[in-house]
N, CA, C and O of each residue as an XYZ file, in Angstrom:
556
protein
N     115.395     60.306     17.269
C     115.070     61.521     16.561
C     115.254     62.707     17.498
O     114.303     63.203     18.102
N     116.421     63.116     17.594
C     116.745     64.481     18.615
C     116.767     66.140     17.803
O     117.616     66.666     17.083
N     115.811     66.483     18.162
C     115.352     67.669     17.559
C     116.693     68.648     18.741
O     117.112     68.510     19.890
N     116.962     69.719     17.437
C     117.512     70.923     17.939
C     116.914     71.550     18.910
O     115.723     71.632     18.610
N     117.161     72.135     20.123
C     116.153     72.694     20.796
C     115.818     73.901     20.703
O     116.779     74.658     20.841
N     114.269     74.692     20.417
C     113.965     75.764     19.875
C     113.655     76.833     20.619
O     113.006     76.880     21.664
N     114.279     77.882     19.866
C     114.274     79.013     20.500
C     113.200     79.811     20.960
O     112.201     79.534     20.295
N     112.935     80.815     21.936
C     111.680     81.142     23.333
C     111.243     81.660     21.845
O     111.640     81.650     20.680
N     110.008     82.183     22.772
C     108.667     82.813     21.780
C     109.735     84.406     21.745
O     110.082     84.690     20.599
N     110.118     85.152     22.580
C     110.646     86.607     23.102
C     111.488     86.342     21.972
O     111.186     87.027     20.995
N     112.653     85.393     21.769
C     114.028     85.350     20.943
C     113.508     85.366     19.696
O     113.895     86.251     18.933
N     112.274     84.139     19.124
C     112.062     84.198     18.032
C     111.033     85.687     17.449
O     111.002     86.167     16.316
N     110.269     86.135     18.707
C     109.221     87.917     18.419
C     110.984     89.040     18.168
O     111.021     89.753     17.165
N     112.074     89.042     19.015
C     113.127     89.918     18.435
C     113.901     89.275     17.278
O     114.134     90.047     16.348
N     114.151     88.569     17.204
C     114.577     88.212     15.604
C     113.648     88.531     14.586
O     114.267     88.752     13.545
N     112.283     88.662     14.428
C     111.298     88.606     13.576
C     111.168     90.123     13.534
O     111.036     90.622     12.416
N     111.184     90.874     14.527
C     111.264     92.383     15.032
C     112.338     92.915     14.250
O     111.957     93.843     13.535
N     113.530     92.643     14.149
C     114.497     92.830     13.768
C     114.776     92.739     12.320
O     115.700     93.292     11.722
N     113.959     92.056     11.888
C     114.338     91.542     10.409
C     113.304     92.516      9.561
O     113.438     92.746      8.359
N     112.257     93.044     10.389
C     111.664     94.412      9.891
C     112.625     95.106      8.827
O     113.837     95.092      9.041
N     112.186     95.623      7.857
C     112.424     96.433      6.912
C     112.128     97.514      7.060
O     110.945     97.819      6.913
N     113.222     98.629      7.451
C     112.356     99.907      7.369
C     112.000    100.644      6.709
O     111.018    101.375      6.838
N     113.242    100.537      5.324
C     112.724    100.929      3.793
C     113.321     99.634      3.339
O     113.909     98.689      3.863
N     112.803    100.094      1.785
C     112.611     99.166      0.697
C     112.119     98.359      0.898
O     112.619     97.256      0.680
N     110.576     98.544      1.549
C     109.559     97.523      1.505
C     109.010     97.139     -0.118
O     109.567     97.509     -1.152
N     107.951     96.423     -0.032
C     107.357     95.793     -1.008
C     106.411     96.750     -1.522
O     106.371     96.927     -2.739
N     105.749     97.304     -0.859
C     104.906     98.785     -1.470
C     105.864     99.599     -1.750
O     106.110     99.658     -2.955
N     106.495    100.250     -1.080
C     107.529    101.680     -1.280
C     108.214    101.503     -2.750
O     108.332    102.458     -3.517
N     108.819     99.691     -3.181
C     109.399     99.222     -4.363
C     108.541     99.966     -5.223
O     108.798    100.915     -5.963
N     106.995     99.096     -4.893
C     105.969     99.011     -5.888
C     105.759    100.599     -6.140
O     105.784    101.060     -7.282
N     105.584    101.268     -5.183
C     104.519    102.962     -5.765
C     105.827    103.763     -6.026
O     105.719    104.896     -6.495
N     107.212    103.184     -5.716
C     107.978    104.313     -6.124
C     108.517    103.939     -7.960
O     109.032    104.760     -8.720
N     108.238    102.679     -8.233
C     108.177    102.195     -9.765
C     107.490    103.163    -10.328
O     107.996    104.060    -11.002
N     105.812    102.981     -9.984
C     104.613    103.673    -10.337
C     105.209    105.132    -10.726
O     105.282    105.596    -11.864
N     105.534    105.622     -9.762
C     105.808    107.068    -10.181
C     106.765    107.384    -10.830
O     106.678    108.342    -11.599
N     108.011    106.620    -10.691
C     109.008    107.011    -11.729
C     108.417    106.849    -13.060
O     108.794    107.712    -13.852
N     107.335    105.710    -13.675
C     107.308    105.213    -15.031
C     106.255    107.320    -15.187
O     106.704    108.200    -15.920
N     105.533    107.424    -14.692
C     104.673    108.643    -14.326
C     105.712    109.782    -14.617
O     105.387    110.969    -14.629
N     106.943    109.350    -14.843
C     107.920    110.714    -15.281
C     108.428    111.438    -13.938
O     109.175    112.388    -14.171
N     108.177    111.183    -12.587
C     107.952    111.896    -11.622
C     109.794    111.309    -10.952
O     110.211    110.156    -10.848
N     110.405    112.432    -10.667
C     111.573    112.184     -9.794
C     111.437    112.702     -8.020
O     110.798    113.569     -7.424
N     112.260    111.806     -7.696
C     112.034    112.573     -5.920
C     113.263    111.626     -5.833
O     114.009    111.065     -6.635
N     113.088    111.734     -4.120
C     114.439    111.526     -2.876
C     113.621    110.664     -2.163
O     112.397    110.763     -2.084
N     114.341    109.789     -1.628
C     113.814    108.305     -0.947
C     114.559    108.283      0.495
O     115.720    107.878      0.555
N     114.052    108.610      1.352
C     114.603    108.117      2.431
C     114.807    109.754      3.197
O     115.114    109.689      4.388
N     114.705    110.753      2.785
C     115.325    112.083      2.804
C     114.385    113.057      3.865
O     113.156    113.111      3.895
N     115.338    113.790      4.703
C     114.216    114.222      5.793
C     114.129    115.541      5.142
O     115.052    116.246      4.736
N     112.145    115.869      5.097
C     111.597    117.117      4.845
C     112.170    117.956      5.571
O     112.547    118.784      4.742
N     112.486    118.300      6.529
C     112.701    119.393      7.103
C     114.275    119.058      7.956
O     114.604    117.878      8.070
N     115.082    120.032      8.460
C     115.740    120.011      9.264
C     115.427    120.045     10.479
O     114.302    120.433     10.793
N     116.537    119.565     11.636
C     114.988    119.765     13.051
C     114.276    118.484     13.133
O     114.411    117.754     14.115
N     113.586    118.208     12.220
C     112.395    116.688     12.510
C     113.225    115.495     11.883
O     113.697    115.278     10.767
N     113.199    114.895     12.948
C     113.672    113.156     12.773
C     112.767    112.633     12.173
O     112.219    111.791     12.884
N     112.293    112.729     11.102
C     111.605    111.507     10.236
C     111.757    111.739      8.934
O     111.804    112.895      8.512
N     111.833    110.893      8.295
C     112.610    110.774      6.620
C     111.219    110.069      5.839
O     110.662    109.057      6.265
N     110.926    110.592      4.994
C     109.892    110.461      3.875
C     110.207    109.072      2.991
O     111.337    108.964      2.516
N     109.343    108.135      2.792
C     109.007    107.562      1.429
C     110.076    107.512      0.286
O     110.958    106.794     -0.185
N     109.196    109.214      0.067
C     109.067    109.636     -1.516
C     108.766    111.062     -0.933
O     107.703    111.473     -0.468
N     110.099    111.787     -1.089
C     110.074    113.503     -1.576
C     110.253    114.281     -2.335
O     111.218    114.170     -3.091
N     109.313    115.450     -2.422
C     109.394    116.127     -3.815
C     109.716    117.343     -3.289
O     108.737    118.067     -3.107
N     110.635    117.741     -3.025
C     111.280    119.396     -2.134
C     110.545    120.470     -2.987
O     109.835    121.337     -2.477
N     110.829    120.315     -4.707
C     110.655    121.580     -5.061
C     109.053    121.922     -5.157
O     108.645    122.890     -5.799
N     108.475    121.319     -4.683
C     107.113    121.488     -4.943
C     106.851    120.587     -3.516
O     106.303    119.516     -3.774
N     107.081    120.762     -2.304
C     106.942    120.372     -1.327
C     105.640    119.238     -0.812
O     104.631    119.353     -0.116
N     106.135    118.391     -1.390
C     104.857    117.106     -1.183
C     105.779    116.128     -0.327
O     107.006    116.211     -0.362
N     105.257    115.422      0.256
C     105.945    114.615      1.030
C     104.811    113.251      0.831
O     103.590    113.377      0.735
N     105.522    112.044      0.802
C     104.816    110.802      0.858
C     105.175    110.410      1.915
O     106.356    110.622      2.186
N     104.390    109.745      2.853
C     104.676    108.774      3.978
C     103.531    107.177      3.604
O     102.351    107.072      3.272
N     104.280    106.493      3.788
C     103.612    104.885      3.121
C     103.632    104.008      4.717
O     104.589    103.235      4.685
N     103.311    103.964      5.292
C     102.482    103.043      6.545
C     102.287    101.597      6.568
O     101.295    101.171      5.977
N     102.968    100.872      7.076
C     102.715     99.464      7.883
C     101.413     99.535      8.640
O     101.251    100.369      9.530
N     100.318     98.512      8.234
C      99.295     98.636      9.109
C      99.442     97.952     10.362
O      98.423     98.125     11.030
N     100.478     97.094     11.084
C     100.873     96.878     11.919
C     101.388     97.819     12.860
O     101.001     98.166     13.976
N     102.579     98.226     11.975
C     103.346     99.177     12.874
C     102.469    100.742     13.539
O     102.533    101.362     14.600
N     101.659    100.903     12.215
C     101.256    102.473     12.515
C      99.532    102.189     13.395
O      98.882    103.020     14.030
N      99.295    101.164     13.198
C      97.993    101.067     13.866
C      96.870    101.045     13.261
O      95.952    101.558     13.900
N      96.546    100.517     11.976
C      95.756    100.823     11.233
C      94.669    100.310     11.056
O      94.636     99.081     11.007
N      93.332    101.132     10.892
C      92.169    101.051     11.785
C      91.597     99.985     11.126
O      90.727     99.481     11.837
N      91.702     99.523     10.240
C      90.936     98.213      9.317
C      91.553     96.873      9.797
O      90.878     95.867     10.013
N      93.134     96.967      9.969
C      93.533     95.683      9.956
C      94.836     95.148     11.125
O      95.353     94.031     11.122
N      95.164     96.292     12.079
C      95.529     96.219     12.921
C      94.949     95.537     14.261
O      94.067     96.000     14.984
N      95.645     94.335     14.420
C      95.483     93.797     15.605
C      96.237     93.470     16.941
O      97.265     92.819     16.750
N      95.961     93.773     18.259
C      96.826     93.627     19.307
C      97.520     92.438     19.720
O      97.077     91.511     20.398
N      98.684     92.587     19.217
C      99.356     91.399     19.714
C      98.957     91.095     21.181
O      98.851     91.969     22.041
N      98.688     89.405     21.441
C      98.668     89.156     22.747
C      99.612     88.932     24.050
O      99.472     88.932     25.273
N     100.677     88.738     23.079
C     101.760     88.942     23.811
C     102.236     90.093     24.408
O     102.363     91.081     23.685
N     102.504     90.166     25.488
C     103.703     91.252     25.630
C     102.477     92.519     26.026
O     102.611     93.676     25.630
N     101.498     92.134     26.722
C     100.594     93.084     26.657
C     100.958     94.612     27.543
O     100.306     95.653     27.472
N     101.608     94.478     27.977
C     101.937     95.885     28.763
C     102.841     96.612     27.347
O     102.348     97.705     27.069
N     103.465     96.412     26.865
C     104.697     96.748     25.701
C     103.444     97.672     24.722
O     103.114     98.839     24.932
N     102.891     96.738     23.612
C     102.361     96.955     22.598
C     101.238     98.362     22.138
O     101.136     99.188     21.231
N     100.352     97.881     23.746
C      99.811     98.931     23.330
C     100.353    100.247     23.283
O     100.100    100.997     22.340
N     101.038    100.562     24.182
C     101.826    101.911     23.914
C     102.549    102.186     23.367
O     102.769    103.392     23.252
N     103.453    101.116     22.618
C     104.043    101.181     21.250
C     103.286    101.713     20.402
O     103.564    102.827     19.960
N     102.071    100.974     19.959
C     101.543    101.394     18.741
C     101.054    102.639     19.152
O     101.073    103.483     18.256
N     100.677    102.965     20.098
C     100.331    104.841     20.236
C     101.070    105.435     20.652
O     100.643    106.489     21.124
N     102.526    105.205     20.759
C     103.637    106.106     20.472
C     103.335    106.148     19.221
O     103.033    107.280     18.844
N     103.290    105.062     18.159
C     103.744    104.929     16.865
C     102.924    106.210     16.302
O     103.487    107.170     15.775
N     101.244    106.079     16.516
C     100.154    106.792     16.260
C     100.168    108.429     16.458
O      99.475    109.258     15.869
N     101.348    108.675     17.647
C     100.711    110.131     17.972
C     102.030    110.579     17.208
O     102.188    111.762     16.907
N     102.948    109.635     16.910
C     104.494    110.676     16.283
C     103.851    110.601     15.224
O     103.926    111.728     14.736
N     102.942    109.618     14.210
C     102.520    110.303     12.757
C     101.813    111.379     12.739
O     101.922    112.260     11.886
N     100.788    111.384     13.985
C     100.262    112.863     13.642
C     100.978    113.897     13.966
O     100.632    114.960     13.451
N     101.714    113.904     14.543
C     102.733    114.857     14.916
C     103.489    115.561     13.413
O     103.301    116.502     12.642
N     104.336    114.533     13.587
C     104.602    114.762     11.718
C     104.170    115.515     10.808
O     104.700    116.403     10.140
N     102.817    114.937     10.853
C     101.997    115.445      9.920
C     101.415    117.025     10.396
O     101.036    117.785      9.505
N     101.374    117.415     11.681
C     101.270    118.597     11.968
C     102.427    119.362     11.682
O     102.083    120.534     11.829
N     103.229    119.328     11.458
C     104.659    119.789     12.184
C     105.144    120.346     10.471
O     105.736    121.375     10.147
N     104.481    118.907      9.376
C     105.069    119.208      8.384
C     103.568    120.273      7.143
O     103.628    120.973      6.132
N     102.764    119.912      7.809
C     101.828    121.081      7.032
C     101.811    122.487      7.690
O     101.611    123.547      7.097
N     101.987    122.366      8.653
C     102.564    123.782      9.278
C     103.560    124.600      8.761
O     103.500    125.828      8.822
N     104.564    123.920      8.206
C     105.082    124.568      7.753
C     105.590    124.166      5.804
O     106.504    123.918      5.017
N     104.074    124.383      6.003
C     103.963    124.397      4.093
C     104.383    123.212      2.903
O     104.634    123.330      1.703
N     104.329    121.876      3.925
C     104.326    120.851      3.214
C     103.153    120.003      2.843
O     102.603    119.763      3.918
N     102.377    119.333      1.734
C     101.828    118.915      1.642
C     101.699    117.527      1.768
O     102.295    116.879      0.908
N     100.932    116.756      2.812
C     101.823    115.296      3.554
C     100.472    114.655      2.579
O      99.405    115.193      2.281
N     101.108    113.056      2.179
C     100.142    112.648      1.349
C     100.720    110.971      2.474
O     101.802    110.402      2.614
N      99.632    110.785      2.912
C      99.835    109.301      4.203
C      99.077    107.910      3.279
O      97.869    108.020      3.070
N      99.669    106.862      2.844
C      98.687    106.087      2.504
C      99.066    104.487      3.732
O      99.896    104.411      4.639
N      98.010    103.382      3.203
C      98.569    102.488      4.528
C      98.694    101.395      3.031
O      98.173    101.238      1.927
N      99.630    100.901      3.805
C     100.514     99.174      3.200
C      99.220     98.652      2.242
O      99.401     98.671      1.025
N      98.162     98.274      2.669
C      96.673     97.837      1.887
C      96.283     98.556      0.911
O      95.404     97.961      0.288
N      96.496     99.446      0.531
C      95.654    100.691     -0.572
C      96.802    100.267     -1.988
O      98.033    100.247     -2.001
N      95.939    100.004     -2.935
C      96.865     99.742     -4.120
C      97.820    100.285     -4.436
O      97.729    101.490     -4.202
N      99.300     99.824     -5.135
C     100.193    100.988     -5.452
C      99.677    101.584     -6.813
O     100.357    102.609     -6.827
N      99.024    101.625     -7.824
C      98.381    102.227     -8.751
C      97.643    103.412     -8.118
O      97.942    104.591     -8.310
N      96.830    103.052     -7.484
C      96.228    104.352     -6.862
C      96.846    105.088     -6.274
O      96.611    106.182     -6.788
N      97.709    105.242     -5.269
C      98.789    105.509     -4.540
C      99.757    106.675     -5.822
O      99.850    107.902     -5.775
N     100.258    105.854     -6.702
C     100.830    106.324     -7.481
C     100.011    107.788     -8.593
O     100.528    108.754     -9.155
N      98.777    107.372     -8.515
C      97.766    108.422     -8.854
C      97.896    109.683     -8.471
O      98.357    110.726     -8.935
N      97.133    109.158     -7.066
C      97.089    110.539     -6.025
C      98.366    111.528     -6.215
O      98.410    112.745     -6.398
N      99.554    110.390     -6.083
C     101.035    111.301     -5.478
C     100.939    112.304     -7.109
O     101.076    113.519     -7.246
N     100.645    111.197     -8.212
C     100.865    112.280     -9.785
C     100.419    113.709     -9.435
O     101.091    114.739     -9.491
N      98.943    113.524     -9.005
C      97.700    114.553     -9.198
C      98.246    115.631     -7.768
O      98.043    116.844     -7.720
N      98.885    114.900     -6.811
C      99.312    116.078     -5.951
C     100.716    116.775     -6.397
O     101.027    117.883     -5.959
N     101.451    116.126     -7.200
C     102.563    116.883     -7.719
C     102.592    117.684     -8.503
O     103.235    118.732     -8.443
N     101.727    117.227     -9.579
C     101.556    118.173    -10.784
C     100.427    119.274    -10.207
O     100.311    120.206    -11.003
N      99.805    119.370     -9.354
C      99.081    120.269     -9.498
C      99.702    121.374     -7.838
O      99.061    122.228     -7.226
N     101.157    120.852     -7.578
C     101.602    122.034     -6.754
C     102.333    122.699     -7.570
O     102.866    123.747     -7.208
């Protein structure tokens, strides 16, 4: 019985790394359904501003709302984020790179007159889809 021989923990953490989705996740599917059935149109993938490297969700230009939808892994998220044990010099400062470019963002883009609506991967897409209604229709 000669087993294939299997690949390091590092080869199989960058293949698994890699296979990350950066859009068209499983929420983004789900709350951007939600809002279309909600009558609501936007831009997927589309950067708010010129100048800033980061591309929205779900954007609504003419009424300047911006969605950002969060990996509680990736972004650090305070309920269910846990430190990988591996790789311990790497991670932590990953995830607070990850942490200080969202607030950044989020400064950068209410500053200049956008309304940032942040939810994390865990929060229902019904609700999600709520909020974004009640912040659109009422800019």
């Amino acid at each position: 019985m000669n087993r294939p021989p299997q690949p390091s923990a590092s080869a199989r953490a960058g293949r698994a790394t890699a296979a990350n989705r950066g859009r068209d996740t499983r929420l983004e599917l789900a709350v951007r359904s939600r809002v279309h059935a909600r009558g609501l149109r936007y831009f997927v993938g589309r950067r708010p501003m010129p100048g800033l490297r980061r591309t929205a969700d779900l954007l609504f230009p003419r009424v300047r709302v911006v969605v950002l939808l969060d990996g509680c892994y990736w972004h650090g998220c305070p309920e269910h984020f846990r430190m990988p044990t591996a790789n311990p010099g790497y991670w932590p400062a990953k995830i607070a790179r990850n942490v200080a470019r969202d607030r950044e963002t989020d400064e950068k883009l209410t500053e200049a007159g956008w309304r940032v609506l942040r939810f994390w991967e865990h929060e229902d897409p019904d609700d999600i889809a709520c909020e974004i209604e009640r912040a659109v229709r009422q800019a």
